[in-house]
C-alpha positions in Angstrom: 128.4 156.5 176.8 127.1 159.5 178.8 129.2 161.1 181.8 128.4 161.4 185.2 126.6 157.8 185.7 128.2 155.6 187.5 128.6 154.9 191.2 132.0 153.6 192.7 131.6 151.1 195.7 134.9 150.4 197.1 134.9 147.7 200.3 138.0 146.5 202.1 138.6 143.5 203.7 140.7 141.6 205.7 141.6 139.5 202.3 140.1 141.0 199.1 138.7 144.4 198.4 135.8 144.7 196.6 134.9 146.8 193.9 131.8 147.6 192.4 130.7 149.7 189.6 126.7 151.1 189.5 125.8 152.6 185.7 122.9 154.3 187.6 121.2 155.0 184.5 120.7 151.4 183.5 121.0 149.7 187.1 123.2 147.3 185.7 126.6 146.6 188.1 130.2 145.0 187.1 132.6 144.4 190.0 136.1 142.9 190.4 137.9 141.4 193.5 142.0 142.8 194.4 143.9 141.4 197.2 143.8 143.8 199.8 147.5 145.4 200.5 147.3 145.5 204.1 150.3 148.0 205.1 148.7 150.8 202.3 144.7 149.4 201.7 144.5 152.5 199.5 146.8 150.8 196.7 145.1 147.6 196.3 141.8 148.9 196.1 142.5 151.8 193.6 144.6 148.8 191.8 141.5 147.4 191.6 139.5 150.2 190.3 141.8 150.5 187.8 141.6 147.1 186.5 137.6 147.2 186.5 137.9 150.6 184.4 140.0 149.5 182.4 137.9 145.9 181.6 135.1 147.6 181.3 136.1 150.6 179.2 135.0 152.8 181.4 136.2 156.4 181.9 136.9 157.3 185.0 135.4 160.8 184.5 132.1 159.3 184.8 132.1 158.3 188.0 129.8 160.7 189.7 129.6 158.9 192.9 132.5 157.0 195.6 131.5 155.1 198.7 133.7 153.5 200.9 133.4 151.0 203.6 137.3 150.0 205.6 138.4 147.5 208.1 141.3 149.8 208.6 140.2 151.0 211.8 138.3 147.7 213.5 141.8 146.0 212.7 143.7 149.3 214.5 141.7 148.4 217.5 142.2 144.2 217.3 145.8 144.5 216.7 146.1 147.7 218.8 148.2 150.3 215.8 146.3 152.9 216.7 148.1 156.2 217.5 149.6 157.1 221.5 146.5 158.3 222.9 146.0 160.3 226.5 142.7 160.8 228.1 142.3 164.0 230.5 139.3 163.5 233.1 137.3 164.5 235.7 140.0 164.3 239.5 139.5 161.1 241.0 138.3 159.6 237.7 141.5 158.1 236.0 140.6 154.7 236.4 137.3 154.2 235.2 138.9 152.7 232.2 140.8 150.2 234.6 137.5 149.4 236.9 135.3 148.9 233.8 132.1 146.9 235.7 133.9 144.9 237.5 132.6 141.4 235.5 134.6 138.6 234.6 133.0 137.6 231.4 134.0 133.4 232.2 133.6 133.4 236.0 135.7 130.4 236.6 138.5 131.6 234.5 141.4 131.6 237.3 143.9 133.2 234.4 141.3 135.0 232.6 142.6 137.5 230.2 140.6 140.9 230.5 140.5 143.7 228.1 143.8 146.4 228.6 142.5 149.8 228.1 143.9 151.5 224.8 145.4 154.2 227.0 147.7 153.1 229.8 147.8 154.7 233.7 150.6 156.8 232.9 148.8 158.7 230.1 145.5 158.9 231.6 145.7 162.8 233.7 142.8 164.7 235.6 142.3 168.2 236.2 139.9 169.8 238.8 136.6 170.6 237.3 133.1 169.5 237.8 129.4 169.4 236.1 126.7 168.4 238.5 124.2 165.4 237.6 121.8 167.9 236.2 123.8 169.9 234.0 125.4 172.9 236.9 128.9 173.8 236.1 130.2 173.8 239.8 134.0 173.9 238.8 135.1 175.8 235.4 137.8 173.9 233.8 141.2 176.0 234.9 143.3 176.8 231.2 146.7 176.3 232.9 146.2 173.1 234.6 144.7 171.5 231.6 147.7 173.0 229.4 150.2 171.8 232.0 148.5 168.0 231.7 148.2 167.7 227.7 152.1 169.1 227.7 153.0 166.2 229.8 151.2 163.8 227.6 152.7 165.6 224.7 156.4 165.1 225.7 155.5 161.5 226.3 155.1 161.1 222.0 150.5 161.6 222.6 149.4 163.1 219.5 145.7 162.2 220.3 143.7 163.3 223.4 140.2 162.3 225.0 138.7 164.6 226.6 136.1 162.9 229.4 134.6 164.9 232.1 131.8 164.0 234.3 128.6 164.4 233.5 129.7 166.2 230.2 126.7 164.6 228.7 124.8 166.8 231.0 126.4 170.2 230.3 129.6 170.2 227.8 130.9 173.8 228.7 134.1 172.5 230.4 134.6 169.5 227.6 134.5 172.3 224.8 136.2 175.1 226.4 139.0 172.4 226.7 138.9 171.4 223.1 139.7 175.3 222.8 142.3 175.6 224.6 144.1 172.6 223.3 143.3 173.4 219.7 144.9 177.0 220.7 148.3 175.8 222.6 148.8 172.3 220.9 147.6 172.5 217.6 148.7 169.4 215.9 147.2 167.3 218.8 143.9 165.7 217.7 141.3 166.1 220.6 138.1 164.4 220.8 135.3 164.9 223.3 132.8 162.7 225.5 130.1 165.2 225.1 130.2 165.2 221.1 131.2 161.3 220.0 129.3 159.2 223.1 127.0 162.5 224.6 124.9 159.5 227.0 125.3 158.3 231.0 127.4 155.6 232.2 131.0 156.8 232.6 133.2 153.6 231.5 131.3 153.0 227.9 131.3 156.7 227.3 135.1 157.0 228.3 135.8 153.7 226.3 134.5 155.2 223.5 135.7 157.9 223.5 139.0 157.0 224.0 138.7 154.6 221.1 137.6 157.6 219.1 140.8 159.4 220.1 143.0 156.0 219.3 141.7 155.8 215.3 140.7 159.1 214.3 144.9 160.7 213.6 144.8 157.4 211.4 141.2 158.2 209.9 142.4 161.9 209.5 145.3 160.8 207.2 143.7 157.7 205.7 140.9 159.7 204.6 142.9 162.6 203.3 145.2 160.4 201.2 142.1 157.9 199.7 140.7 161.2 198.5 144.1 162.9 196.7 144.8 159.4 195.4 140.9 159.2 193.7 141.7 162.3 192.0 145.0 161.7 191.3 143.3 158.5 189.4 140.8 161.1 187.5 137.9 160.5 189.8 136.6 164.2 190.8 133.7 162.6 192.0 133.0 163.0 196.0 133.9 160.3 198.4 131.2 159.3 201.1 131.9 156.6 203.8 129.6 154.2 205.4 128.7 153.9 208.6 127.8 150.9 211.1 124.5 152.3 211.4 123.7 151.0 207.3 124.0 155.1 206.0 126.6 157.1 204.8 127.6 160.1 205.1 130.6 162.9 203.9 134.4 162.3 204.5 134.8 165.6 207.2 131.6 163.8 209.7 133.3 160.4 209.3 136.9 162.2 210.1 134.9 164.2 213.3 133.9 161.1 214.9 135.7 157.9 213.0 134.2 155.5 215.4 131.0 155.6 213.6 132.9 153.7 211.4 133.9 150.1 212.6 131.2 148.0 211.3 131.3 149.6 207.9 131.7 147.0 205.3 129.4 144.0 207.3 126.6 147.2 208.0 126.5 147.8 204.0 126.8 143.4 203.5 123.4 143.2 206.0 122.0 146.2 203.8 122.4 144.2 200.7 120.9 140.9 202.2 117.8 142.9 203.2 117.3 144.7 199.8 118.1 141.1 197.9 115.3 139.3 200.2 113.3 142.0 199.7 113.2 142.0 196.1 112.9 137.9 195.7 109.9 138.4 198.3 111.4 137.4 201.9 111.0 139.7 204.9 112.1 137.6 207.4 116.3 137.0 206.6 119.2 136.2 208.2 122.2 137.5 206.0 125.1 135.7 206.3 128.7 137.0 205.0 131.6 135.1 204.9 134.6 136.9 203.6 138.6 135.8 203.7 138.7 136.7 207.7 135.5 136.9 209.8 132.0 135.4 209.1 129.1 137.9 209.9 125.1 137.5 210.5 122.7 140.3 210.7 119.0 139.3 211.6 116.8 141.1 208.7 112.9 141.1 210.3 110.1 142.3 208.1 112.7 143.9 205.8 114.7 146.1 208.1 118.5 144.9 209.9 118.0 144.9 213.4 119.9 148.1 215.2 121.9 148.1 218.4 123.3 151.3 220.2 126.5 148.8 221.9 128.7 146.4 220.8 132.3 145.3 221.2 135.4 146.1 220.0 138.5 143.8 220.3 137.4 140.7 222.3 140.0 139.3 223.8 138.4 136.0 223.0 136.4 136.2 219.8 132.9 134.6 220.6 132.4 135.9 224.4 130.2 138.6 225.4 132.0 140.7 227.4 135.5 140.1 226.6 136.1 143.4 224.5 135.7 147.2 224.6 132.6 148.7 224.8 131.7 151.0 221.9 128.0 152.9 222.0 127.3 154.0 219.0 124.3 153.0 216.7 125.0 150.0 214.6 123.3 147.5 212.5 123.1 144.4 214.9 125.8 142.4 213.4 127.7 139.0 215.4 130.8 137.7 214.4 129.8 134.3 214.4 133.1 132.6 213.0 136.1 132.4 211.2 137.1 133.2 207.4 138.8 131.7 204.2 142.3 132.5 206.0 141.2 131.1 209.6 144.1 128.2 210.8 143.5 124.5 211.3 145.0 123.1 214.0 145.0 120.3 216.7 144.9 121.2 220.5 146.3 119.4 222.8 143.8 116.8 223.3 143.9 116.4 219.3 140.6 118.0 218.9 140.8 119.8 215.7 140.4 123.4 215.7 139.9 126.2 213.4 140.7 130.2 213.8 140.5 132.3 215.2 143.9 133.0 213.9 143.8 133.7 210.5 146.7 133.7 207.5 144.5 136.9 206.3 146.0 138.0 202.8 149.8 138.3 203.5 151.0 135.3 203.5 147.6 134.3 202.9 146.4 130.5 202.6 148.7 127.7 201.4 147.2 127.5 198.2 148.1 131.1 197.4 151.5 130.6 196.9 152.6 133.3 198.9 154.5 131.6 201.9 151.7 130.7 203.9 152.0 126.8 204.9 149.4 126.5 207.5 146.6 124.6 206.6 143.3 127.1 206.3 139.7 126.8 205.2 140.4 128.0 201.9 143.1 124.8 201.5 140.5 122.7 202.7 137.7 123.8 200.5 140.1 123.7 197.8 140.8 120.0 198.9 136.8 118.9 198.2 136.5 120.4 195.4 134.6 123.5 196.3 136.6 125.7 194.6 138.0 125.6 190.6 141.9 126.3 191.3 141.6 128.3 187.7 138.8 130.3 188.0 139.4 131.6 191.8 138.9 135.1 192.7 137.2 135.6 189.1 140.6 134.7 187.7 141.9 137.2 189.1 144.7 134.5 190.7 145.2 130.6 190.7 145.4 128.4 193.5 147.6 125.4 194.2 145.9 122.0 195.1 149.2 120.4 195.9 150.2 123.1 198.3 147.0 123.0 200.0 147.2 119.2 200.2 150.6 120.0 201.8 149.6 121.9 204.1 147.0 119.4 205.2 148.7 116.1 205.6 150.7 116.7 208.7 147.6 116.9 210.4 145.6 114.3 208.6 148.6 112.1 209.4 148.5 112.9 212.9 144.8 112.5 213.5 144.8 108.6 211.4 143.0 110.7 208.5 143.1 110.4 204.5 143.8 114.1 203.4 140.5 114.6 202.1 138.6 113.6 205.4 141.0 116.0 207.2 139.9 118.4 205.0 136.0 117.9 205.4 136.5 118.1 209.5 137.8 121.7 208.9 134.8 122.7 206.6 132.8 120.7 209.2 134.1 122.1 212.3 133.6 125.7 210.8 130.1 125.5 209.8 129.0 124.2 213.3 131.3 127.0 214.7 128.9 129.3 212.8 125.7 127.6 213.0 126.3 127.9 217.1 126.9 131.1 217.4 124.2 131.8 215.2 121.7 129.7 216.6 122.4 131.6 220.4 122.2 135.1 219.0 118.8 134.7 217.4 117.6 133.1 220.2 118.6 135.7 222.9 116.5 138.1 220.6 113.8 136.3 220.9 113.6 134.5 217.3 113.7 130.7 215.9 115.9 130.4 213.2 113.5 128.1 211.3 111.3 131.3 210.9 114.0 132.7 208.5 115.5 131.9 205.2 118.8 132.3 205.1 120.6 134.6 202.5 124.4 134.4 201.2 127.3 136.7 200.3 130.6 136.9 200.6 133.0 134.9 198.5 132.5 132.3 201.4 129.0 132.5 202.2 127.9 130.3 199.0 130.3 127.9 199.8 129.2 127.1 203.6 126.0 128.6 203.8 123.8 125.2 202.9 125.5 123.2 205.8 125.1 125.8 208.2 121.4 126.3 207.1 121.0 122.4 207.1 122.3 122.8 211.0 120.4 125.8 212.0 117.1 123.8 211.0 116.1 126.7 207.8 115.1 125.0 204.6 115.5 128.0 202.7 118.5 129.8 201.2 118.9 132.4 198.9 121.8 133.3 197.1 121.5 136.5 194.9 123.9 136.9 192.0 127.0 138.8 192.4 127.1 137.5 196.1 130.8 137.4 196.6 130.9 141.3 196.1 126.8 142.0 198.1 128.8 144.3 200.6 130.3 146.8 197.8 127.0 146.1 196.4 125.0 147.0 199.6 127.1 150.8 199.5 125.9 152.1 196.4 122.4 151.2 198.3 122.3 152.5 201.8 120.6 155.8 202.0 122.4 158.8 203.7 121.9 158.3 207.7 122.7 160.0 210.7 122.3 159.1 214.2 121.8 161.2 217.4 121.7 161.3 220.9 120.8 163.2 224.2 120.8 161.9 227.3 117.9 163.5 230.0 117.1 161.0 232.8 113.6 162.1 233.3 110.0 160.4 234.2 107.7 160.0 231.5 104.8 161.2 234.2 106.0 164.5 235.0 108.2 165.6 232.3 107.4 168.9 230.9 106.3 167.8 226.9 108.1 171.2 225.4 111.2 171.0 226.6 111.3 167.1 225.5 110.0 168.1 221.7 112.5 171.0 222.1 115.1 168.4 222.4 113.6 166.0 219.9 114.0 168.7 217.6 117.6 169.9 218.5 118.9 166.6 217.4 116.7 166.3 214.3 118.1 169.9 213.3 121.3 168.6 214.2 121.0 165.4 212.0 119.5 166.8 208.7 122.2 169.1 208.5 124.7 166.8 208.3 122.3 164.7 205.5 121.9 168.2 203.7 125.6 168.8 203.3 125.9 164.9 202.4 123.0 165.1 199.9 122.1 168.7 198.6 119.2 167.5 197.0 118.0 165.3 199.8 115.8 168.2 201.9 112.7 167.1 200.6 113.0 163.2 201.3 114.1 162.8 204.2 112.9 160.5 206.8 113.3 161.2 210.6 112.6 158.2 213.1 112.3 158.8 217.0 113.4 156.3 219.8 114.2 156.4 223.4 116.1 154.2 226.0 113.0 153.7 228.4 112.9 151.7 231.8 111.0 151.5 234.8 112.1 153.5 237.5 114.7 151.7 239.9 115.9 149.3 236.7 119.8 149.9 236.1 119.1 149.3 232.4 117.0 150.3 229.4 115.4 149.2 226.3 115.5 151.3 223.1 111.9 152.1 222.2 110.9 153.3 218.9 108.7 155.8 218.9 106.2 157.7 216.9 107.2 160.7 215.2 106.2 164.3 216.8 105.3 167.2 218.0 104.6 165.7 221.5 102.2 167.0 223.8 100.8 165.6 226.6 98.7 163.7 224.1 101.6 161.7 223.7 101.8 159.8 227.1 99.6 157.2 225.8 101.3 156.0 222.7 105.1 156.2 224.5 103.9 154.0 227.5 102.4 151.8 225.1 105.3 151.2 222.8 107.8 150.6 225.8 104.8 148.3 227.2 104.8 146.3 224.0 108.4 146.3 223.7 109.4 145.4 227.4 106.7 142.5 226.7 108.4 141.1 223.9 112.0 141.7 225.1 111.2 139.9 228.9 108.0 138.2 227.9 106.0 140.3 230.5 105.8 143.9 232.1 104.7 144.9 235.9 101.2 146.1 235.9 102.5 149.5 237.1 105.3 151.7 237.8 107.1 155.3 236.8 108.5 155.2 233.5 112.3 156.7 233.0 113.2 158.0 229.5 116.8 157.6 229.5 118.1 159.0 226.7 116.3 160.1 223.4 118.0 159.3 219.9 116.8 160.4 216.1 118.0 158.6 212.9 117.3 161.2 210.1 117.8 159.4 206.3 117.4 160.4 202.9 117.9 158.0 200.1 121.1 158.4 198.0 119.8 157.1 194.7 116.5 156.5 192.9 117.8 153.4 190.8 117.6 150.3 191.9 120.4 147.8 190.8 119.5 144.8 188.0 121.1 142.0 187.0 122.0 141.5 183.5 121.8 137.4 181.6 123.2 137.3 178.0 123.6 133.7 177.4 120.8 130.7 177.2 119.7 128.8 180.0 120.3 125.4 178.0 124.1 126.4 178.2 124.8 126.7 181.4 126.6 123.6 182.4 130.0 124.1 182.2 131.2 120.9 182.5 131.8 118.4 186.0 134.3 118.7 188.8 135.0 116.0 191.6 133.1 117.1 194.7 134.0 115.3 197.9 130.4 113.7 199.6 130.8 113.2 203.3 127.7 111.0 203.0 129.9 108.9 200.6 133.2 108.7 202.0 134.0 109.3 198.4 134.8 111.9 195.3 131.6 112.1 193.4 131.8 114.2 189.2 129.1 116.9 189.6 128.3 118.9 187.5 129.3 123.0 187.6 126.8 125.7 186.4 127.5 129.0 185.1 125.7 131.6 187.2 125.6 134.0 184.5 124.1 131.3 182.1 120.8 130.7 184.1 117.8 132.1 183.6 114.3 132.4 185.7 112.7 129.5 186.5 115.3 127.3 185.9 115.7 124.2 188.0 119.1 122.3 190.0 119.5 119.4 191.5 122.0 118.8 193.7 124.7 118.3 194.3 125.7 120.5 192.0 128.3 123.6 192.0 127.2 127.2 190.7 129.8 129.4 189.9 130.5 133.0 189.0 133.1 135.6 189.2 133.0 136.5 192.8 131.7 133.1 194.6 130.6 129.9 194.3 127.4 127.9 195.0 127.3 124.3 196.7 123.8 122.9 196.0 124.5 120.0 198.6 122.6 116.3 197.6 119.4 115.9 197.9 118.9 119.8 197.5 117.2 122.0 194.6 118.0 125.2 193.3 115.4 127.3 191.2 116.0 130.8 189.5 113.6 133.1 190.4 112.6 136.2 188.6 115.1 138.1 190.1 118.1 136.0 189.2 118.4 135.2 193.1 119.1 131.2 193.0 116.6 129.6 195.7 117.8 126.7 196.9 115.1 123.8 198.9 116.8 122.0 201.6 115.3 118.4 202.6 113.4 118.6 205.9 115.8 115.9 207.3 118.7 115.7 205.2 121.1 113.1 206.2 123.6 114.5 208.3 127.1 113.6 206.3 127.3 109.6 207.9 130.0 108.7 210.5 132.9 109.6 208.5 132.1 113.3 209.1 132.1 112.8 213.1 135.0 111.1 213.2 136.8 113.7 211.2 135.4 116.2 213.4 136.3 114.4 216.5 
C-alpha cells in the first residue's frame, strides 16, 4: 500500500462523530461512526479513527491529509461555556450590546425572552478615544487608561478581551495599538479586535461578533492545540486544516486568529457534499437536507452552488425565530436549522398537544433505546418503534438498541393521549417531519424559490429516514440519496476547496467614486486572502480562483444587498456592468427596482479559493445486484393502521439501474433508507439511489392526524 494517500475527515456532532477516510489515489472512501464524548470531543473522535485504522488496515503514517469540522464552539455559545470575556469600547458606547436594535422579534410577547449579551455591564469598560466616520484619528487611544481598564477586568477572572472602537472599520490605529499594549502588559489575556474579525459598519453586529469571537477563541486556542498533539501522538504527522462556515478550509493558526469563522463548520461541509452528489447524478437545482442526532439542517443548492449569506444567528433564544439570537456577520453557507434531531424529546404541553425538541437527550444520556439512562421518549425511540431502524445493525454495528426500552419510554405518553404505543410513536415521526417541512417551505420561499423546483437530497444518519415524508410535504417528487449518506458531512471535508473570505467597508457612491482607489482596495483584500490560501495550500498559487461582491443599495436605504460582481481591474468602464448586476439583483430580491437613483457600495468582499484535491471520491459495489435483499422487517404503515413485512435492501449490494418498489427499507452502515408505499427507487450510474414520489400520495389516513393531534 503506498504512503502518503489518504485524507482524514474528522466531523463532530452533537451525537456521533464522523470519520471518514479518502485513499486519494483510488477515490474510494471507508468511514465509521463513534459517539461523540462531549466533555473531551477529541477522545471519541480519535477513538474513532483508531477503530477505522485499525478495520481497515490502514497505517496511520499514510495519512497525508486531516480536516476537521466541530460543534464545540456553536454549543459554547447555545449553552453559554465560553470563557469570562470583557469588551473595552469607544466612551459612551458600553451598551450597544444591551440596546441591540431595539426589536422584539414576537411583538406580542408580554414576557418575551431576549438575547443576554455574552458579556455582562460589569465587564463591558470604555476608554476615551475616537476615529471619525471617514477614517480621522481625532482621539489616540491613551496606554494607561486602557491598562488601568483590562487590569480591572483581569482581577475580575477575564482572560479574554474585545476590543471595539468606533468606526475602527474605518481606521484600526487605535484597535491595534490596543492589541499592543495589552499583548505587552497582560500577556496571557487573549485579545480580539473589531477591525480584524467583523472590519464592516453597524456597531451592534460588529460588537456582537466580536465579542463572540473573544467568548470561544481561549477555548479554540486550546482545543486546537490539543487535537493537533493528540493526532501526532496517534502517528498522524499529517497537517490538520479546519473548515469554515463559508464551505473552505483553511490552516489551524487562521481558524485560532478568528474562531468565529468557525460555527457552521460541519453543516457548511454536509451542504458541500449535497451539491457535489447532485452534481454528479445530474441535478443543479437541490435542497440538502442533514439530519444528524441533534439539529436538522437545509442548505438551498441552485445551479450547483450553496447559497452564501454574510449574517446569521447564534444562540436563539427560541430555535425557529428570526431574530431571537446573536448576530454573527461573517460569510457562511446559507444554512437553517429547520428542526430537531434523533435525540430531540417528545412531550405533551399543556393542552396535550404533542410536542417534540427542541430539547434534546443528545449523546449522554442519549435516547432511551441506548441504554445509557436516558428514559425520555425521543425520535430515535420512536423510529425504533416503526421499525425504521434494525436494533442490531444501528450505528453500523457500532452499538445495539433496545426496543423494549424505547417502548418504555413511550407508553406513558401514548397512555395519556388514548394511543396504542406504535401510533404514539408515528405522531412523533409525524410531528417532526411537518416541523421540518415548515420551516423549510418559509425559508425557500422568502428567497424567492418554490420548493417543487428542487429535488431534494439526504444525509445524515437521519435524513434517509425522514427525508421522503418531508419531500412528500414540501410538494418535491424527487429525492436523492447518495451512498454513504449518514457520514456526507465528513464526506463533504475531504471536498471543499481552500477558501478565504474578506471584507472592507467604504460607504461610497458608485457615480463619483474614484475607480483606483476602489481596485486598490479590491486588491488589498485579494492579496490579503491568497496569502492565507498559499500558506494553506503551497501548491495552490496557480489555481486559484478570486470572486468579487459588494453590499450595494440605493442611496437613503438603511440596508444592502450583496452583489456579485465581475472580476477586475475596474475602471470607469466598469460602471455599467456593477449598476447592472445590483439592477438585476435588486429585481429579483424585491421583484422591481426604481427607475433611478445614486447607488451606495457599502462594503466590498473577495472570496479567493483553490481546490484542495484533484480526485474526486467513488463509490465502490463488490456484491451482485440479485443479492441484495437481506431479508423483511415489520414496517409500521400510517396508511394501514397496521405493521406491514417489507423487505430490507443492502445498500452496498445494488447496482446501477436497479429498481425498488416501496415500501421498502435500504440500509447501510451509516443510515437507512425508507422508500415509503407507492414510491420507487432506481440506482443510477453513480450509486446515488433516486427515489419517485407519487404526484398525490395519500397522506398517511386519519390515524396519523389523530396521533398528531
Amino acid at each position: 500500500m503506498n504512503t502518503k494517500c489518504y485524507a482524514l475527515g474528522i466531523d463532530i456532532g452533537g451525537t456521533f462523530t464522523d470519520i471518514v477516510l479518502f485513499d486519494t489515489s483510488s477515490g474510494q472512501c471507508v468511514s465509521h461512526k463513534e459517539l461523540t464524548t462531549p466533555a473531551e470531543p477529541h477522545v471519541g473522535a480519535l477513538r474513532g479513527v483508531q477503530v477505522l485504522v485499525d478495520r481497515e488496515s490502514i497505517a496511520l503514517q499514510s495519512i497525508d491529509r486531516v480536516v476537521h469540522a466541530t460543534t464545540l464552539f456553536t454549543n459554547a455559545l447555545i449553552e453559554r461555556k465560553g470563557m469570562k470575556t470583557g469588551l473595552i469600547t469607544t466612551k459612551g458606547f458600553r451598551d450597544t450590546l444591551e440596546m441591540a436594535r431595539e426589536h422584539k422579534y414576537e411583538l406580542f410577547d408580554l414576557h418575551i425572552e431576549l438575547p443576554k449579551p455574552l458579556v455582562p455591564r460589569q465587564l463591558r469598560l470604555e476608554v476615551d478615544e475616537r476615529v471619525g466616520p471617514e477614517g480621522t484619528l481625532e482621539i489616540a487611544i491613551d496606554g494607561a487608561e486602557l491598562t488601568e481598564q483590562v487590569q480591572a477586568l483581569v482581577e475580575q477572572g477575564v482572560t479574554s478581551v474585545a476590543i471595539v472602537f468606533l468606526h475602527a472599520y474605518a481606521n484600526a490605529a487605535n484597535e491595534q495599538a490596543a492589541r499592543r499594549i495589552i499583548k505587552e502588559v497582560f500577556p496571557d489575556v487573549f485579545v480580539s479586535i473589531s477591525s480584524e474579525v467583523s472590519p464592516q459598519i453597524r456597531e451592534y453586529e460588529r460588537t456582537s461578533t466580536t465579542v463572540a469571537n473573544a467568548y470561544v477563541k481561549p477555548l479554540a486556542d486550546g482545543y486546537l492545540d490539543r487535537m493537533t498533539e493528540q493526532l501526532a501522538v496517534l502517528g498522524i504527522e499529517a497537517p490538520l486544516f479546519m473548515m469554515l462556515s463559508n464551505g473552505g478550509l483553511t490552516h489551524v493558526d487562521e481558524a485560532k486568529r478568528v474562531p468565529i469563522q468557525l460555527l457552521e463548520s460541519g453543516p457548511a461541509a454536509g451542504a458541500l457534499a449535497g451539491a457535489f452528489f447532485g452534481e454528479r447524478s445530474g441535478f443543479q437545482d437541490i435542497l440538502a437536507f442533514d439530519m444528524g442526532g441533534t439539529t436538522a439542517k437545509l442548505a438551498v443548492v441552485n445551479k450547483g452552488t450553496p447559497l452564501i449569506t454574510h449574517r446569521f444567528e447564534a444562540s436563539r433564544e427560541k430555535r425557529l425565530t428570526e431574530g431571537s439570537g446573536l448576530p454573527i456577520s461573517i460569510s457562511t453557507i446559507e444554512l437553517i436549522e429547520i428542526g430537531a434531531g434523533g435525540g430531540s424529546i417528545a412531550k405533551l404541553d399543556e393542552l396535550s398537544l404533542l410536542k417534540v425538541g427542541p430539547e434534546s437527550a443528545g449523546s449522554a444520556p442519549g435516547p432511551a433505546c441506548y441504554g445509557r439512562g436516558g428514559i425520555q421518549p425521543t425520535v430515535t425511540d420512536a423510529n425504533l418503534v416503526l421499525g425504521l431502524l434494525d436494533p442490531v445493525a444501528f450505528a453500523g454495528g457500532t452499538m445495539s438498541i433496545d426496543q423494549d426500552k424505547a417502548e418504555a419510554a413511550i407508553r406513558p405518553l401514548a397512555e395519556k393521549s388514548g394511543l396504542t404505543v406504535p401510533e404514539l410513536a408515528w405522531g412523533i415521526h409525524s410531528v417532526v417531519n411537518e416541523n421540518m417541512a415548515a420551516a423549510a417551505r418559509v425559508h425557500i420561499a422568502e428567497r424567492g424559490y418554490h420548493a417543487g423546483k428542487f429535488s431534494l437530497l439526504l444525509t445524515g444518519g437521519g435524513g434517509p429516514l425522514h427525508g421522503c415524508e418531508i419531500a412528500r410535504r414540501l410538494g418535491v417528487t424527487q429525492v436523492l440519496c447518495p451512498p454513504g449518506a449518514g457520514v456526507a458531512s465528513a464526506m463533504g471535508l475531504l471536498m471543499a476547496p481552500a477558501r478565504i473570505d474578506r471584507m472592507v467597508s467604504l460607504g461610497w457612491k458608485l457615480e463619483s467614486l474614484d475607480w483606483k482607489e476602489l481596485e486598490g482596495a479590491f486588491q488589498a483584500i485579494e492579496t490579503d486572502a491568497a496569502a492565507v490560501i498559499e500558506s494553506t495550500l503551497p501548491q495552490a498559487k496557480q489555481s486559484m480562483v478570486k470572486q468579487r461582491a459588494a453590499d450595494l443599495r440605493f442611496a437613503g436605504q438603511g440596508f444592502e444587498i450583496v452583489t456579485d460582481l465581475p472580476g477586475g481591474p475596474y475602471d470607469k468602464n466598469a460602471y455599467d456592468c456593477i449598476r447592472d448586476a445590483f439592477i438585476k439583483n435588486y429585481t429579483r430580491t424585491f421583484g422591481q427596482a426604481p427607475h433611478a437613483g445614486e447607488i451606495e457600495v457599502i462594503n466590498i468582499r473577495v472570496a479567493v479559493s483553490a481546490p484542495s484535491s484533484g480526485k474526486a471520491l467513488s463509490v465502490e459495489m463488490s456484491i451482485s445486484g440479485e443479492h441484495a435483499i437481506r431479508g423483511t422487517r415489520k414496517l409500521y404503515l400510517a396508511g394501514r393502521n397496521a405493521y406491514a413485512s417489507v423487505p430490507v435492501y443492502e445498500r452496498a449490494a445494488l447496482l446501477p439501474n436497479q429498481t425498488i418498489a416501496g415500501p421498502a427499507i435500504v440500509q447501510e452502515a451509516s443510515s437507512t433508507l425508507i422508500v415509503p408505499e407507492g414510491a420507487s427507487a432506481q440506482v443510477d450510474a453513480s450509486f446515488t439511489l433516486v427515489v419517485q414520489l407519487k404526484q398525490s400520495a395519500e397522506v398517511t389516513g386519519v390515524e396519523e392526524r389523530k396521533a398528531v393531534a
